[in-house]
N, C-alpha and C positions, 0 to 999 in steps of 0.2 A: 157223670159217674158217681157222684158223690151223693145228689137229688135225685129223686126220682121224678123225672117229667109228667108220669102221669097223676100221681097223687101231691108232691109236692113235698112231700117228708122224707127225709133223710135215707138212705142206701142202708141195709141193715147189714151189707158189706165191711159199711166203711165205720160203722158205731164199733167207740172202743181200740182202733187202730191206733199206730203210730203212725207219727207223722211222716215220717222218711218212709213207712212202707203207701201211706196213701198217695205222697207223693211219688215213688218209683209207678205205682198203678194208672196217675194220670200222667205222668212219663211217657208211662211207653203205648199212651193212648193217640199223644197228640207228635209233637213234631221232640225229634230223639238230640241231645246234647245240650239241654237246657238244666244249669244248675238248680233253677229256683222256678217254683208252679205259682203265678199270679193268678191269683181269686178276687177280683176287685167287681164291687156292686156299685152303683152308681142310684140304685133307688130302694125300696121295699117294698114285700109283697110276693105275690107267687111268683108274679115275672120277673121274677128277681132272686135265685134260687139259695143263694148263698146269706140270704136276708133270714129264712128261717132258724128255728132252736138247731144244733150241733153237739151231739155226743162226741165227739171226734177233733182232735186237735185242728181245723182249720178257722182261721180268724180274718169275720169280715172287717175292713175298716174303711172307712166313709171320712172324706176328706169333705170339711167346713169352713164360711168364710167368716165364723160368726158364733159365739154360744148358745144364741136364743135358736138357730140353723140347726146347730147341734143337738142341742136337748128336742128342738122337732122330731129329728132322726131316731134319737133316742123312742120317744114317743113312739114313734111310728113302726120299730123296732119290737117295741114293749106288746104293744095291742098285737101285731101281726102273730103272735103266735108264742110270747113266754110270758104273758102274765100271771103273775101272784105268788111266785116263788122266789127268784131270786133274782136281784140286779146287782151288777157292778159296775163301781168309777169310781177312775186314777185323776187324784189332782191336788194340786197344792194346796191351791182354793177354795176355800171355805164355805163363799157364797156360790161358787158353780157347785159344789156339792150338797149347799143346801136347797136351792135350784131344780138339783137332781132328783132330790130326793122329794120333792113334795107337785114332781109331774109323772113320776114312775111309779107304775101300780104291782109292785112286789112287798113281798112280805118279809124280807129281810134283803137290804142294801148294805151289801159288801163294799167298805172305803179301802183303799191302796193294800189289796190283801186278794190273794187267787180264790176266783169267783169258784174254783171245781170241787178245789180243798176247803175252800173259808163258809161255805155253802153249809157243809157238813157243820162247822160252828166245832168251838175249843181246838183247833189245829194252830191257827193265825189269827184269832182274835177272842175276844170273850163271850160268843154268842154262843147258848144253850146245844151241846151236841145232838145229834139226829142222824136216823140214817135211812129217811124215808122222804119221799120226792111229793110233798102234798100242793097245789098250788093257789089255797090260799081262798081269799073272796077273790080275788081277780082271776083266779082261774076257777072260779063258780064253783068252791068247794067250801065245806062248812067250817075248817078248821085251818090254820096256818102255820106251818113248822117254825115260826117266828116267835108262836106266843110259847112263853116259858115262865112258869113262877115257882121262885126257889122261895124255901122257909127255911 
């Protein structure tokens, strides 16, 4: 409901929804008095629907036994279909976040700050405002919403 099976890219239904109304929709699609809609992906890739970018409140998450496991996914995550704009990751750790950040090909990496709002830059951190969706060399574009020089 949320994918499109035949192309693979998002439902232009569900872009921009909330969450409670996407959920009532896969509600009353599937079986009726379940509090909570499980979305769980176990891989990446098209066959994998919920692996793709997501305008719309719903969050995949991939259970690892491992950081180096992790950051694959990450990777594999990244290439499948959001390169060169923007990445996020929550973590304590200094070195998984530097980790993070030198196998993921975005053009600005959001640390413990909302990837939707923080994206946009001056809401939740100090990165250069924008309010245009450019995706960077990783998204085979000439310019990056990253680069910013103040005088």
């Amino acid at each position: 409901m949320l994918i499109d099976p035949e192309t693979g890219f998002q439902q232009p239904m569900a872009v921009g929804q909330k969450a409670t109304d996407l959920a009532a929709r896969v509600r009353s699609a599937g079986e009726a008095g379940h509090e909570t809609v499980d979305c769980a992906d176990s891989g990446v890739g098209r066959e994998y629907p919920l692996s793709v970018e997501k305008l719309f409140p719903v969050l995949t998450v991939y259970r690892t036994k491992s950081v180096d496991e992790a950051l694959r996914v990450c990777i594999d995550v990244n290439h499948a279909g959001g390169r060169g704009h923007t990445a996020v990751i929550f973590s304590r750790d200094d070195e998984i976040i530097r980790k993070f950040s030198d196998v993921i090909d975005a053009g600005r990496i959001i640390v413990n700050s909302p990837g939707s709002i923080g994206a946009l830059g001056g809401v939740y951190n100090d990165m250069c405002p924008h309010s245009h969706s450019d995706a960077g060399g990783g998204g085979n574009s000439t310019t990056t919403t990253s680069t910013c020089i103040i005088t």
